[in-house]
C-alpha angles and dihedrals in degrees: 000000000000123000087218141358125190129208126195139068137354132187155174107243127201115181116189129193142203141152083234087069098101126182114212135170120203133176091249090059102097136159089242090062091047106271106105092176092044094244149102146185112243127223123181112239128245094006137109118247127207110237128196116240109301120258115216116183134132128261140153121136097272096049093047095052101052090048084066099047091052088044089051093053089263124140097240138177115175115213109214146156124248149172123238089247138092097278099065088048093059090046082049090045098051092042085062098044080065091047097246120142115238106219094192140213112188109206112212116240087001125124111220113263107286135198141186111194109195099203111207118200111278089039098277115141151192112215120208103191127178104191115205134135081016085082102049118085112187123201107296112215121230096250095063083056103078115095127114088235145033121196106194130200103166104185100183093337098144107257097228083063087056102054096047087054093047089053084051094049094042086051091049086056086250121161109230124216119178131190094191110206125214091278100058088041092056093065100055153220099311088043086057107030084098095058101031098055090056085055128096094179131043122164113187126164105242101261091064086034089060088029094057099047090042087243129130118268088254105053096093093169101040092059087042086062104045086044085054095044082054104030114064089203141009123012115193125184123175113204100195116252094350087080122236139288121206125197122206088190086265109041129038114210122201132192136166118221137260113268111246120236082217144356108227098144142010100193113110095012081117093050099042082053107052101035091048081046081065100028082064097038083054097041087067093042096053081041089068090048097257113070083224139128138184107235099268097026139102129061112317105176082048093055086045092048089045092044092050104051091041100058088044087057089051094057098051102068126038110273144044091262117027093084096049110124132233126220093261099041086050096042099028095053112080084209085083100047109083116049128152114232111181117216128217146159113246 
């Protein structure tokens, strides 16, 4: 049996950097013409641009996850989607150098999912993204559904497939974790109830937090309520770099976030969050000899504290998982030990 498997996307990642990389806003740079932060990074046209040395690495929500929760001392196998090409051998091959069992769909006529990351200076980015094989689940076998917990990041899985997945892990006595993506948020509460109710944890940053339950960005306690009213156990939203505020269903916790000693890279900051939030939810509970919460239960200013750390490492380095802690380096290094966490009744 596995402590945790994750299910969701993996991908080849290629970030490329360059001072001409520029960053710019500008008033006609709406979110009706397609820029949502009004924003955008700025190439020359029909130019060529110096670039620094390639970095060619893997990435995707499911990988990245289960990089965490290795790291982290866990029992681990990642399900993901992949082509028959070099680029899935080298998302397989990486899987394995952490010790996490692949367990593999291979999508027919499908590339592996595949990214190029342009890296601006400051650790802003453009992501081009093909999806591919990402998208594709294949039929999961029983006996890569044992496992006392599943930390899912769907990216365009179907949801019918989903939820199919989530009834055979609730029958399994799995603890479900999900990490829904914009897809999935897009479709709404009704779409998800099925798989959020069989969920004791949902991390969520607070846009698709306030998307997803139809309320303005700034009522805090009005989408708690409605996430409370949907999720049986743990709500989580980030909130950049305003830090995070988790709800249990009785008690809201808020933190801020460790200051970087350099910001070199966002991508994977979500995922480093929301898979350390569980890695530290779990540590307490094996700890106590099961693996096993109650939806609502575990440590939560130690999964915040975990979390946290975690997705600061992340950014600090290229790529969504050089920066992932281990055990020794999060509980060895005095710079994650103090960290204010505020307590309040809902």
């Amino acid at each position: 049996m596995y402590d945790i498997i994750t299910l969701g996307t993996a991908t080849r990642d290629v970030f490329l950097r360059s001072p001409l990389f520029k960053p710019l806003s500008d008033p006609h740079f709406t979110s009706q013409a397609g820029f949502p932060q009004g924003a955008a990074e700025c190439l020359p046209l029909g130019s060529k641009i110096e670039i620094a040395v390639p970095v060619l690495t893997t990435g995707g929500g499911s990988g990245n996850a289960a990089v965490t929760f290795a790291r982290q001392g866990f029992s681990t196998a990642a399900i993901i989607s992949i082509g028959k090409d070099e680029h899935g051998k080298a998302v397989a091959a990486d899987l394995k150098k952490e010790n996490i069992k692949p367990v593999i769909s291979y999508a027919k006529d499908l590339m592996t999912s595949y990214s190029t990351i342009l890296l601006s200076e400051g650790g802003e980015r453009t992501i081009l993204v093909y999806r591919g094989a990402s998208d594709y689940m294949g039929r999961v076998s029983g006996a890569h559904l044992k496992a006392r917990w599943a930390y899912i990041v769907p990216g365009a899985i179907p949801v019918p497939r989903m939820k199919d997945l989530v009834a055979r892990f609730k029958a399994e006595g799995i603890m479900v974790a999900i990490n829904p993506s914009g897809h999935y948020i897009k479709l709404g509460t009704e779409a998800l109830r099925p798989i959020l109710s069989s969920s004791c944890v949902v991390i969520m940053n607070r846009e698709e937090a306030a998307a997803l339950v139809g309320l303005p960005f700034e009522d805090e306690k009005g989408i708690f309520k409605k996430l409370d009213e949907l999720v049986p156990g743990i709500a989580v939203m980030t909130d950049g770099p305003r830090g995070v505020t988790v709800s249990d269903g009785h008690i809201l916790y808020k933190a801020g976030i460790f200051k970087e000693k350099a910001l070199v890279d966002r991508t994977g900051a979500g995922d480093a969050f929301g898979s350390g939030f569980v890695a530290g939810l779990v540590h307490k509970a094996m700890r106590g000899g099961t693996g096993r919460l109650e939806c609502g239960g575990g440590d939560i200013k130690d999964a915040i504290r975990l979390a946290s750390a975690n997705a600061t490492s992340v950014v600090e380095y290229v790529g969504a998982k050089e920066g992932i802690l281990t055990r020794a380096q999060f509980s060895a290094d005095p710079r994650w030990r103090d960290f204010p966490i505020a307590v309040s009744a809902l």
